[in-house]
N, C-alpha and C positions, 0 to 999 in steps of 0.2 A: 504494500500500500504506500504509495507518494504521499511525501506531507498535506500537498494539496487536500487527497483525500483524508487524511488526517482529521484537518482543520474542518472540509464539512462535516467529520462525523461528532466532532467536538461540538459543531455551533448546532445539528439535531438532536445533541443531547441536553443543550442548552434549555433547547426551544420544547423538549418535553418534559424539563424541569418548571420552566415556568410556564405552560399547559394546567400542571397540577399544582402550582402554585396559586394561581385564578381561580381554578376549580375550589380549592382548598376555602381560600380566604373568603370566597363567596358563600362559600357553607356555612363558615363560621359565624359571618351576617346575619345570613340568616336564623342560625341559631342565638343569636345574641339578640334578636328580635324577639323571641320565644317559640319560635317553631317547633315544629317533633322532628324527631331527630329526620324520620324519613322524609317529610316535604320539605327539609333543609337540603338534602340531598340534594331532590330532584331542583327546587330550585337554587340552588348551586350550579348546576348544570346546565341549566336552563339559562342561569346569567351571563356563565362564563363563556359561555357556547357560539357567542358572536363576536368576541375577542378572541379567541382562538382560530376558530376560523378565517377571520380577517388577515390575522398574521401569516397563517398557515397556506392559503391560499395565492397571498404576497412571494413569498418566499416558493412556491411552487413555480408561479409564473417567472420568476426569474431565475430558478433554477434551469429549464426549461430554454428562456433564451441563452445562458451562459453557455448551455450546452449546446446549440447552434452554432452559435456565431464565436467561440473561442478555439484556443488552442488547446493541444492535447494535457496537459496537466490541469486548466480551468475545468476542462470536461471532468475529468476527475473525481472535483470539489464539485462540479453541481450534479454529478449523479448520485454522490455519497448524500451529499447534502438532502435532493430531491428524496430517495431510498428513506432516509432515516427521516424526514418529515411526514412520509404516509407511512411507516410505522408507529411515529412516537403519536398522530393522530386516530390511528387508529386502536393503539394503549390507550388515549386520555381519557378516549370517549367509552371505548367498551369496557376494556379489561378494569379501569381504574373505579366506574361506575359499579360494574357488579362485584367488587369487591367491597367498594365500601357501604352497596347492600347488604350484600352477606354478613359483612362486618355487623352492621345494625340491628338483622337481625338474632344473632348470637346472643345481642346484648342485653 
């Protein structure tokens, strides 16, 4: 793996940190409103879910042109980069949600 690719897989790790970082702090909103635990949740998800998007989308679109119109080591960095953006979005939203269902319902 080239630094290049390096460096996207570092800035899609980023960007699925603070995915669940939004996700997170939006829950806690809403629990700090008085919510139950589970419609904290869903509206957690519900808030974050258009700032993530918006980023995530961003960053596709130009992953996308970098990989067109660049050289061979840019290509690199926007495949890596592209790849780990529709993973770490597809973590945020499924994997990360039905676990901290399951989490709530344990509890």
């Amino acid at each position: 793996m080239s630094l290049a690719g390096i460096a996207g897989f570092l800035l899609s790790v980023g960007m699925a940190v603070d995915a669940n970082i939004l996700i997170f702090e939006r829950t806690k909103e809403e629990l700090k409103k008085g919510s139950e635990k589970a419609t904290a949740i869903k509206e957690g998800f519900r808030r974050a879910w258009p700032s993530i998007r918006d980023s995530n989308v961003t960053t596709i679109i130009v992953s996308i042109i970098l990989f067109n119109f660049t050289s061979s080591f840019v290509k690199g960095l926007a495949l890596t980069l592209l790849l780990g953006v529709l993973v770490s979005m597809f973590t945020a939203i499924t994997v990360t949600r039905n676990l901290m269902r399951l989490r709530t319902k344990n509890i």
